[in-house]
VOBA-1610 file (N, C-alpha, C; in pm, whole numbers, padded with zeros to 5 digits, always signed):
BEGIN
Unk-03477-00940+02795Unk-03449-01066+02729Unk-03381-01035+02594Unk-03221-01133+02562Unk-03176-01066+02431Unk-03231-01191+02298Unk-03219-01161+02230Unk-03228-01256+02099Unk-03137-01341+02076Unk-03162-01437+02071Unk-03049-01527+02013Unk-02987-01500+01896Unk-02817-01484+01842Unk-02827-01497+01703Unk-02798-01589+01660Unk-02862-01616+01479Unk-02873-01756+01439Unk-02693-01752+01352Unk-02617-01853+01342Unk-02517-01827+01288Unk-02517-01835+01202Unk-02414-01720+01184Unk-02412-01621+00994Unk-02367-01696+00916Unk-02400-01678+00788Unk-02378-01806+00670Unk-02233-01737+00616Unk-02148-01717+00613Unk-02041-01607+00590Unk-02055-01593+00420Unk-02074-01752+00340Unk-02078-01726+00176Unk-02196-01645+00167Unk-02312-01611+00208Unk-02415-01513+00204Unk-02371-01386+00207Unk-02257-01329+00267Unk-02270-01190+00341Unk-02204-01114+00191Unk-02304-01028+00172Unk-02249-00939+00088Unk-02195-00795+00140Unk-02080-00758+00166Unk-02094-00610+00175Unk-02054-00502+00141Unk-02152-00422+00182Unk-02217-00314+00098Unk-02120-00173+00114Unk-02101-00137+00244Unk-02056-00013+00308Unk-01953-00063+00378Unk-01820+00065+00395Unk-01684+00043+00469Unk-01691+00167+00516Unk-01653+00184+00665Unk-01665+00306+00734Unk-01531+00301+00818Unk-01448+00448+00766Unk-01335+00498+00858Unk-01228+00414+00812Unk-01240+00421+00677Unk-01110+00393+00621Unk-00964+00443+00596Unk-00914+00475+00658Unk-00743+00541+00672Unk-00617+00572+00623Unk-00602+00604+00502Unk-00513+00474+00452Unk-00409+00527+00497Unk-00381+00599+00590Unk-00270+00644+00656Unk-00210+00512+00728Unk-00299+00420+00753Unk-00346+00286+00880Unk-00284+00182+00820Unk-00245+00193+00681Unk-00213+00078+00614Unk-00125+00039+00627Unk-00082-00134+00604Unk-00191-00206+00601Unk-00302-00276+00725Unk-00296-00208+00810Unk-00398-00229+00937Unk-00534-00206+00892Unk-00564-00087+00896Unk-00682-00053+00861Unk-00796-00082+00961Unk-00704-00125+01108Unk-00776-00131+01225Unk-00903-00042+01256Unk-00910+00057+01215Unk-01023+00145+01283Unk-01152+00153+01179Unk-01112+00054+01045Unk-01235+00077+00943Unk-01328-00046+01031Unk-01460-00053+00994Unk-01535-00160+01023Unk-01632-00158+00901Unk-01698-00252+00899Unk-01824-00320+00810Unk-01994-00239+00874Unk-01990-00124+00796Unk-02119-00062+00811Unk-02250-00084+00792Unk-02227-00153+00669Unk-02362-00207+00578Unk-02305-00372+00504Unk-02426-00411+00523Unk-02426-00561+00435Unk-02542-00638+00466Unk-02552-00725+00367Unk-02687-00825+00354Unk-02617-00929+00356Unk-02692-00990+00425Unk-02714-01167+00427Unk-02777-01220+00406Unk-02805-01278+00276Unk-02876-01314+00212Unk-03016-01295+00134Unk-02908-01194+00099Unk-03025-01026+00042Unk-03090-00963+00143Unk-03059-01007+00269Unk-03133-00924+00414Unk-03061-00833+00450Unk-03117-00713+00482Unk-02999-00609+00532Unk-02981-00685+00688Unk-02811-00658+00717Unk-02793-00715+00839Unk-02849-00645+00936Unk-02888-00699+01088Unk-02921-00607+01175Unk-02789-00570+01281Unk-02793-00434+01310Unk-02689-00394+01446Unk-02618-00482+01501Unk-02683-00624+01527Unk-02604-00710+01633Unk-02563-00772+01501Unk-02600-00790+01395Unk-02505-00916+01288Unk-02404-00828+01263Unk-02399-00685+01240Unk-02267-00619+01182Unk-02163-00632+01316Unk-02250-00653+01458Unk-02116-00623+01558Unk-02032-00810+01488Unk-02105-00891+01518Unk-02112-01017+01469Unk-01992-00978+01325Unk-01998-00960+01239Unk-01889-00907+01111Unk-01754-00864+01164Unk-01793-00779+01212Unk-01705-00641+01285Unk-01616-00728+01392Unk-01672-00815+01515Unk-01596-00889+01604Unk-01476-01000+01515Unk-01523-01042+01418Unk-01405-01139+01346Unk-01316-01103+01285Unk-01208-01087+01359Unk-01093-00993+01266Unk-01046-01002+01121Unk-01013-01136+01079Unk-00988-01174+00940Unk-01118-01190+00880Unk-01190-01205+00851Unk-01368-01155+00796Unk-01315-01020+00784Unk-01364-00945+00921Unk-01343-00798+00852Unk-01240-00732+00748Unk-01092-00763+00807Unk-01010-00746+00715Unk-01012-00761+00601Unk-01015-00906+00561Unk-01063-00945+00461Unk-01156-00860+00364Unk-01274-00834+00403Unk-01389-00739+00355Unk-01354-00618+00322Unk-01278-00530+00403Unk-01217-00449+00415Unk-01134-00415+00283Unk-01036-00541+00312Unk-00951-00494+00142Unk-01029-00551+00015Unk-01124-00652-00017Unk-01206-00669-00073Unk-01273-00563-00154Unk-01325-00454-00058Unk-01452-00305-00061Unk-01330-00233-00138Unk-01181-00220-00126Unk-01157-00118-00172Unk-01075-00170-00268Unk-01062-00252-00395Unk-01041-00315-00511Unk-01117-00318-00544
//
């Protein structure tokens, strides 16, 4: 049986960690993803980062965000 997830508040998500950043990739940066982050001071769990990670402009977004 899987868990339901509850949907993510996106103004909550703080994040923390950027993994496999490239900058060879730029400006893609396709292969970085969102490692670490809280939602709402909660560390996310595995399925909320795939949840981050699946939304392309979120991630992106985050992505160039983490490294400014």
């Amino acid at each position: 049986m899987t868990k339901e997830l509850k949907a993510i508040d996106y103004s909550k998500v703080e994040i923390d960690e950027v993994d496999n950043i490239d900058h060879r990739d730029y400006p893609d940066y396709c292969d970085a993803y969102i490692s670490c982050a809280y939602i709402d001071g909660v560390k996310a769990t595995p399925e909320q980062l795939d949840v981050l990670n699946d939304d392309d402009q979120f991630r992106y977004e985050s992505i160039m965000e983490y490294m400014n």
